[in-house]
DODO-836238 format. One line per 5 residues: number of its first residue (from 1); their letters; for each residue x, y, z of N, C-alpha, C, O. Coordinates in nm, 3 decimals. Layout:
<recs>
NUM = a = X:Y:Z:X:Y:Z:X:Y:Z:X:Y:Z ~ ...
</recs>
This chain:
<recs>
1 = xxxxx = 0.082:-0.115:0.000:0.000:0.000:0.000:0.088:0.124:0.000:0.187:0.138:0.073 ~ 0.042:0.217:-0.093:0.171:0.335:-0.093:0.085:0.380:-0.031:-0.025:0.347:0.011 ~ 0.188:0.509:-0.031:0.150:0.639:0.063:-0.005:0.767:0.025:-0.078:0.843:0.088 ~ 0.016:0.719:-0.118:-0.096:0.814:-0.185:-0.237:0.778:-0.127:-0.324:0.849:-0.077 ~ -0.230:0.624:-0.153:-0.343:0.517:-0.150:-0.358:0.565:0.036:-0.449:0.619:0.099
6 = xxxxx = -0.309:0.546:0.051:-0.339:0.580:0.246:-0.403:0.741:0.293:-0.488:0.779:0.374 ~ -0.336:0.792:0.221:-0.331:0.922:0.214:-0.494:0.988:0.200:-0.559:1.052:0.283 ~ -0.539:0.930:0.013:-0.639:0.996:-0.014:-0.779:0.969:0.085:-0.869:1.053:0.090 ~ -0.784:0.865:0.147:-0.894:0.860:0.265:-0.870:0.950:0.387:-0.943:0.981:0.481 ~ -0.793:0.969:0.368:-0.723:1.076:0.490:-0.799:1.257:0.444:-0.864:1.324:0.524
11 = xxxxx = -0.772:1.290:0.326:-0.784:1.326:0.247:-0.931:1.366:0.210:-0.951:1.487:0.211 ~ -1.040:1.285:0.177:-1.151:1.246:0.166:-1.252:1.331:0.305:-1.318:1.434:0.323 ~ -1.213:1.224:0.370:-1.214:1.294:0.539:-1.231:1.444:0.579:-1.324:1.508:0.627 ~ -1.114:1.473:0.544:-1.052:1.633:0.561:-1.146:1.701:0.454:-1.122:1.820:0.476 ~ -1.235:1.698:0.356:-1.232:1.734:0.288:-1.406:1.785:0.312:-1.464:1.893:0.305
16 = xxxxx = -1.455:1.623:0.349:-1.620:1.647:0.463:-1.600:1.723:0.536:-1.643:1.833:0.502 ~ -1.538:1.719:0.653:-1.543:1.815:0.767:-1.498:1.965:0.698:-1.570:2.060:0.729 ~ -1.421:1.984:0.635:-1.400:2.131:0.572:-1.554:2.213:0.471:-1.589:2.331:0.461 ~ -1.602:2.107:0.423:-1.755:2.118:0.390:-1.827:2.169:0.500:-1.867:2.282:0.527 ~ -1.835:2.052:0.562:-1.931:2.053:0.698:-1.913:2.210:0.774:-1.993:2.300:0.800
21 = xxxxx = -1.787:2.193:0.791:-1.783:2.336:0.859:-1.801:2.493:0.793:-1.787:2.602:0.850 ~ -1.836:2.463:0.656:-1.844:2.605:0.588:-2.006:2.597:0.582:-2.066:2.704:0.572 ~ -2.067:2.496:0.587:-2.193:2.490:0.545:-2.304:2.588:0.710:-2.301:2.554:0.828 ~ -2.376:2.692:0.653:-2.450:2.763:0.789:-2.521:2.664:0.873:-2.608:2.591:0.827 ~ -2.487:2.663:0.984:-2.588:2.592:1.096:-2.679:2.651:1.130:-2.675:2.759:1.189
26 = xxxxx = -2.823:2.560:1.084:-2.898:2.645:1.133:-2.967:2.574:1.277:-2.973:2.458:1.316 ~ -3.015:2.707:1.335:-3.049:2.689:1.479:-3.217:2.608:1.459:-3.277:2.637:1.356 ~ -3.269:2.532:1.536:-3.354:2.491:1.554:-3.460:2.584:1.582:-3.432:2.671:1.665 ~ -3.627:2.585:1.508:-3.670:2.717:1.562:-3.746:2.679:1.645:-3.775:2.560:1.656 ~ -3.814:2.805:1.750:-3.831:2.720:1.854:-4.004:2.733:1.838:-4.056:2.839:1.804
31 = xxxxx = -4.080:2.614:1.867:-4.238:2.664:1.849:-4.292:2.643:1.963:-4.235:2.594:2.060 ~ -4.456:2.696:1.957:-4.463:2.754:2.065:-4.533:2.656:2.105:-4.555:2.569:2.020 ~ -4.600:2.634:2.269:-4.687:2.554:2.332:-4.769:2.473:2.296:-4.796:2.484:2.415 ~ -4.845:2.395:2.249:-4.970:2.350:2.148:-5.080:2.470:2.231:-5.175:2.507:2.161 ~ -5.075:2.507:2.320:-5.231:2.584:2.378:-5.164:2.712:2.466:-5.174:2.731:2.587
36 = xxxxx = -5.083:2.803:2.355:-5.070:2.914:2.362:-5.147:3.025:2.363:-5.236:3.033:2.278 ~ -5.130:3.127:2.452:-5.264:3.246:2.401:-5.271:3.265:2.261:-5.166:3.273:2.196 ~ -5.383:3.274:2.205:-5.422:3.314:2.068:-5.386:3.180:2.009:-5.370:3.196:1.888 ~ -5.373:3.095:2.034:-5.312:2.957:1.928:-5.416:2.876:1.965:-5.423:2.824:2.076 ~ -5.514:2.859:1.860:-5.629:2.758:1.885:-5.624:2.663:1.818:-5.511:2.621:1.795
41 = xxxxx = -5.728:2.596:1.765:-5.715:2.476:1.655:-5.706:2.495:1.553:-5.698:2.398:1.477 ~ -5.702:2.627:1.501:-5.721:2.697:1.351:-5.835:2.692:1.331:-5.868:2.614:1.242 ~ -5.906:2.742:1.376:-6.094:2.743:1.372:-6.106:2.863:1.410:-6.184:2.872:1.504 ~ -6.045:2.994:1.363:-6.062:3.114:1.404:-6.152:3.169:1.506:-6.134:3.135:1.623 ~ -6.257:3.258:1.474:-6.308:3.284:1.595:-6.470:3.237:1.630:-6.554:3.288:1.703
46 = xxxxx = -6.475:3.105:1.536:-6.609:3.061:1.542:-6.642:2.929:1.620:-6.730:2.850:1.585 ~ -6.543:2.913:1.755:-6.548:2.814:1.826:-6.497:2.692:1.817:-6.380:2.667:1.789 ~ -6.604:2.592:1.847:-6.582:2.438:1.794:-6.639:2.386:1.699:-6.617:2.270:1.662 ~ -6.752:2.499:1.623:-6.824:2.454:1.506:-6.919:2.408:1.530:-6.954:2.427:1.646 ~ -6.997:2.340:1.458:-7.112:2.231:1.465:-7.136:2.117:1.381:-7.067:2.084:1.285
51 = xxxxx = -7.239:2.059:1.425:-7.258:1.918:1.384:-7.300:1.914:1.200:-7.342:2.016:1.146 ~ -7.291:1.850:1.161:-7.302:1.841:0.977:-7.457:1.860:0.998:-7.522:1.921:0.914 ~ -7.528:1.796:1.135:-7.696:1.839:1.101:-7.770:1.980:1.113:-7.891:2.000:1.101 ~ -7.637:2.103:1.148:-7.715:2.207:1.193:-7.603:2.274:1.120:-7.560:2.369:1.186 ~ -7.551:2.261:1.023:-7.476:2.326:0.888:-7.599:2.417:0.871:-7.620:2.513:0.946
56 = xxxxx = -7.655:2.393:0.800:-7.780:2.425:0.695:-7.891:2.472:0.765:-7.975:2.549:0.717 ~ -7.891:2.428:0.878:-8.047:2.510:1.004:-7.948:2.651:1.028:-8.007:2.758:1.023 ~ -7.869:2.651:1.042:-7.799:2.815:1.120:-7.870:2.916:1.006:-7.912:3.032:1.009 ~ -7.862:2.839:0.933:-7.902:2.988:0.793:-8.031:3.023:0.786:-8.079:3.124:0.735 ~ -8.086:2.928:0.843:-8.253:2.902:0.836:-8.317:3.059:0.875:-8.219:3.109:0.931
61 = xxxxx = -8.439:3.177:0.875:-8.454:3.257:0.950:-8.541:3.186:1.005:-8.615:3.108:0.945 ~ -8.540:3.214:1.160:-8.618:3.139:1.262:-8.667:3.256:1.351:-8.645:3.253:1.472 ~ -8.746:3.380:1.279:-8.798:3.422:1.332:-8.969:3.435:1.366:-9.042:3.512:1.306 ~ -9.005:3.361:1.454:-9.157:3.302:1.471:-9.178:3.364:1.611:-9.146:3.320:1.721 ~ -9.247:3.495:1.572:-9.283:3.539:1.693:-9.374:3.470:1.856:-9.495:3.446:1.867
66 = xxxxx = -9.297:3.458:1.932:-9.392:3.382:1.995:-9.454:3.525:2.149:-9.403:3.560:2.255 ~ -9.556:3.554:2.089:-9.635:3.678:2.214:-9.655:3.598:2.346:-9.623:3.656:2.449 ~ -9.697:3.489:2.353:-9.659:3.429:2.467:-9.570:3.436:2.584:-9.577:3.427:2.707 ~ -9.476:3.459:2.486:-9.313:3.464:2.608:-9.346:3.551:2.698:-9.260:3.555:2.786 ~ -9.453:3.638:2.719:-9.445:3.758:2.801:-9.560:3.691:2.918:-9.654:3.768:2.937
71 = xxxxx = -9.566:3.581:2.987:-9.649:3.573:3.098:-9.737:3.655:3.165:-9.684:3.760:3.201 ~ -9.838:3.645:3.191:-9.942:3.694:3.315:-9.793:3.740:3.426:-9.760:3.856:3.451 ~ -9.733:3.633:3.471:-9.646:3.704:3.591:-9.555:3.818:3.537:-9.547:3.933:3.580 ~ -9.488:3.760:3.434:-9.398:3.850:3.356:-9.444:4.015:3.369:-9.392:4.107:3.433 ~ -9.558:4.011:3.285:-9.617:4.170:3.231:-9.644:4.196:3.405:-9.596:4.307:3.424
76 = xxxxx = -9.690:4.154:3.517:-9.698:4.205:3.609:-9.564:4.278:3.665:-9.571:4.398:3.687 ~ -9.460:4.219:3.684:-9.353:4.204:3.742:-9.295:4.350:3.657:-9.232:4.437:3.717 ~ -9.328:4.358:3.517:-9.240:4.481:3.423:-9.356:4.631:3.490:-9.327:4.746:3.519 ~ -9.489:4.557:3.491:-9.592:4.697:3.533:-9.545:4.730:3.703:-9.583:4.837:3.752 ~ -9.473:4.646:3.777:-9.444:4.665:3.954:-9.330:4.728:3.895:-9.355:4.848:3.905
81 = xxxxx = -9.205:4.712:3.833:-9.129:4.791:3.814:-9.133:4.962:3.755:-9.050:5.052:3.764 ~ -9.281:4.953:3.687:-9.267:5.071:3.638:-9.397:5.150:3.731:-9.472:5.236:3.684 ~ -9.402:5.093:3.887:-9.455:5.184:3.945:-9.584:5.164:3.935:-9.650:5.233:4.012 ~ -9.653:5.080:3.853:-9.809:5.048:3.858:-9.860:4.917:4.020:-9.819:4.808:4.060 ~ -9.950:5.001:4.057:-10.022:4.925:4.192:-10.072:4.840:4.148:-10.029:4.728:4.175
86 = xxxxx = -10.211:4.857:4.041:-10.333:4.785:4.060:-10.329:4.764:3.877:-10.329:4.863:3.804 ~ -10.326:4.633:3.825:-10.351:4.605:3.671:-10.468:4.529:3.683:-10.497:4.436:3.757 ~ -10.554:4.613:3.556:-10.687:4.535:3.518:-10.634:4.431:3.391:-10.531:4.417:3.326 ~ -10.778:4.361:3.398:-10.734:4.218:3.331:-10.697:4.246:3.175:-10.637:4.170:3.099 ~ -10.766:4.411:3.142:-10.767:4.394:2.997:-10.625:4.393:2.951:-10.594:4.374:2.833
91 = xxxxx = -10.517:4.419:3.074:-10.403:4.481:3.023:-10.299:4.323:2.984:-10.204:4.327:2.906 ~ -10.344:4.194:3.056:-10.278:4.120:2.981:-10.342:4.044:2.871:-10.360:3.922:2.879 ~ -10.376:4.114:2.772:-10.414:4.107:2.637:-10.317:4.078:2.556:-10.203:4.097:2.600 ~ -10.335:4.016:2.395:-10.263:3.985:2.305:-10.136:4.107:2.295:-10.014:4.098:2.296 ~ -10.231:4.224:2.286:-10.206:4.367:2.220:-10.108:4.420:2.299:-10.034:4.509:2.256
96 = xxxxx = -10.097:4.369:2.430:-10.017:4.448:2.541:-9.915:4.351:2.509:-9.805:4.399:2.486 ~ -9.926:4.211:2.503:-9.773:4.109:2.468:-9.695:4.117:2.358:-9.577:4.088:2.336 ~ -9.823:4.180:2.261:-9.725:4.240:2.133:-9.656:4.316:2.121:-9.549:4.306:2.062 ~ -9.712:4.443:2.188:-9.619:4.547:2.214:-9.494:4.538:2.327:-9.397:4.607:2.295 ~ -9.485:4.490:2.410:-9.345:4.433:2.508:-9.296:4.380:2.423:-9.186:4.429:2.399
101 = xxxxx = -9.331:4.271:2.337:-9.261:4.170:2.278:-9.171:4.219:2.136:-9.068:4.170:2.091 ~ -9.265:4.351:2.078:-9.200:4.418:2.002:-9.096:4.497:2.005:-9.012:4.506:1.915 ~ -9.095:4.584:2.151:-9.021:4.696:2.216:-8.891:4.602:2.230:-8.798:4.633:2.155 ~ -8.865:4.461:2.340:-8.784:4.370:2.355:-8.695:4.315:2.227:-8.574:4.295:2.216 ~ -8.805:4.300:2.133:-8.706:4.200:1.985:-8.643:4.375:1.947:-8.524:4.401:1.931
106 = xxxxx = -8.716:4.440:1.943:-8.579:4.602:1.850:-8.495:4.595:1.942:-8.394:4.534:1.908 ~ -8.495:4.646:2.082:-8.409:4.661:2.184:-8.293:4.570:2.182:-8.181:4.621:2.186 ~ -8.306:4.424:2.175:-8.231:4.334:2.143:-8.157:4.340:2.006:-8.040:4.311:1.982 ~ -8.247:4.383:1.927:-8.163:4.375:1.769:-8.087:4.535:1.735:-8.020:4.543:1.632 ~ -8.097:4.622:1.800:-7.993:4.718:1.838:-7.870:4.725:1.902:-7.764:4.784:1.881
111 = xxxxx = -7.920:4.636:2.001:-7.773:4.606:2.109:-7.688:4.467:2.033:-7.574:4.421:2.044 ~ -7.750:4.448:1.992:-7.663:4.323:1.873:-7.606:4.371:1.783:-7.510:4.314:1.730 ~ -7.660:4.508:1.738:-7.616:4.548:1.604:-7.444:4.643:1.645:-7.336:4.649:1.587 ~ -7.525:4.728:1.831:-7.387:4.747:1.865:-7.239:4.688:1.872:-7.126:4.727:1.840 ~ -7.303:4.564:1.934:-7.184:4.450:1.947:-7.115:4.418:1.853:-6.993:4.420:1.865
116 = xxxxx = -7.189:4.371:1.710:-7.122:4.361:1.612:-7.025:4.430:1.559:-6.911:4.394:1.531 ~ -7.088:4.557:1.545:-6.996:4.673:1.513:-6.876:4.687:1.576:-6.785:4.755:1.527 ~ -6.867:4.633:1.675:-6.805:4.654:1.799:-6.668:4.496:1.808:-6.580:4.455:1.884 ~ -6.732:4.457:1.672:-6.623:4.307:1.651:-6.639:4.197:1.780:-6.547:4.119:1.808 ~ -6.762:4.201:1.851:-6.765:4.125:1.933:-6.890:4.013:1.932:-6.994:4.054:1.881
121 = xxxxx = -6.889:3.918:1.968:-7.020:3.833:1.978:-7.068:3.851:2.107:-7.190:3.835:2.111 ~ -7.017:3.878:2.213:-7.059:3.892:2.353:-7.156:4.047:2.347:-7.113:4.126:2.263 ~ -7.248:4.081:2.406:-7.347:4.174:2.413:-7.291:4.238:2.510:-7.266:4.156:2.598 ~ -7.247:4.373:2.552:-7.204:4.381:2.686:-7.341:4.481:2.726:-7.428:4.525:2.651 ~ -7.323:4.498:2.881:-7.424:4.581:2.928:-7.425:4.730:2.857:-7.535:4.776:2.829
126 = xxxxx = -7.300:4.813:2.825:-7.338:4.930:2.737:-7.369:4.905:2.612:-7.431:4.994:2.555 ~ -7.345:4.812:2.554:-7.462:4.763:2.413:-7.615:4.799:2.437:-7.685:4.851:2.350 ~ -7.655:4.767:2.562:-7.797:4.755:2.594:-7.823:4.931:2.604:-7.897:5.002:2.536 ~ -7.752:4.959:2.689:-7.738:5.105:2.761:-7.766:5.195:2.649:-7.844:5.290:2.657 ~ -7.685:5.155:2.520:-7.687:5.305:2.411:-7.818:5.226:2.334:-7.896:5.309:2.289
131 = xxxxx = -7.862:5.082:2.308:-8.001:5.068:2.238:-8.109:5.165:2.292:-8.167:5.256:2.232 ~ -8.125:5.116:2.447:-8.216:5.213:2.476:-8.189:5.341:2.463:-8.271:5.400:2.394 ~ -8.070:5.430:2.522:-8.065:5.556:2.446:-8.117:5.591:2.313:-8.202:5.680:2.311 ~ -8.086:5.543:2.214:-8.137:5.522:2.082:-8.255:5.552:2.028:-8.295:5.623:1.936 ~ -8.330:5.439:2.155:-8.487:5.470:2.116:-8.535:5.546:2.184:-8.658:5.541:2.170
136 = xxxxx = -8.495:5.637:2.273:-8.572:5.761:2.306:-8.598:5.725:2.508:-8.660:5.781:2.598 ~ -8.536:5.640:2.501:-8.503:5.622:2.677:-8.361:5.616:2.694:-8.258:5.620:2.627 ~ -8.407:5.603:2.835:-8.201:5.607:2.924:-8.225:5.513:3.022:-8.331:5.457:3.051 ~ -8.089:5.497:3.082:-8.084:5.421:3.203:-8.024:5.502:3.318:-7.930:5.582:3.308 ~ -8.090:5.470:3.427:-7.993:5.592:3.560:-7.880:5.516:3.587:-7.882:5.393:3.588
141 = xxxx = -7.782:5.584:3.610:-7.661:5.493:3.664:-7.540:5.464:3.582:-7.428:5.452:3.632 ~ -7.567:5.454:3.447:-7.490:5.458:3.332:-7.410:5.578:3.248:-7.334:5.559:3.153 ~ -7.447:5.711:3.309:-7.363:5.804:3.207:-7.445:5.856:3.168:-7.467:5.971:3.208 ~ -7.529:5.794:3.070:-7.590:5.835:2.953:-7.733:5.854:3.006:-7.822:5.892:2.930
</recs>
């Protein structure tokens, strides 16, 4: 075995590591927690989703007034708040549940409309506060 023959593995060798060492190391990057603030499942800001059977109902309009919702106790309880003693019977009528029930669905669909605007899904209590401002009432206690 000559010297060349010995040599060029020697050679070879020297020749990787002189590679190796010119080539940039790169640093490992570092990622973050799996359940970091703001790092969700990639389902932005619409939760956990829903089921494949209520895809197609969300879109649905499901607005079916129901005048009902406003109870005999209910309409009492809103007339004790607003200072009434004594209610006659005519007053829990269709006509009187329509009108609460009407005043309630705008009131609600104002303070929703705030929120939105507002980039939020949560309703907060001054959502409510400036609806009623809006429509020509206030609240004590609030500012406004």
């Amino acid at each position: 075995m000559s010297s060349k023959e010995a040599a060029a593995p020697d050679t070879a060798a020297a020749a990787d590591l002189l590679l190796a060492a010119s080539l940039p190391i790169k640093a490992p990057v570092p990622r973050p927690p799996p359940y970091a603030p703001g790092k969700g499942k990639g389902k932005g800001k619409g939760g956990k989703g829903v089921s494949k059977a209520w895809q197609m109902r969300r879109y649905i309009n499901r607005y079916h007034p129901n005048t009902n919702a406003f109870t005999r106790p209910a309409l009492r309880r809103l007339c004790r708040r607003g200072g009434v003693k004594r209610i006659s019977h005519a007053s829990y009528s269709d006509q009187a549940r329509t009108v609460a029930y009407d005043h309630v669905r705008s009131l609600v669909k104002d303070a929703v409309t705030y929120a939105d605007h507002a980039g939020r899904k949560t309703v907060m209590a001054m959502d409510v506060v400036m609806a009623v401002k809006r429509q020509g009432g206030g609240l004590w206690g609030f500012g406004y």
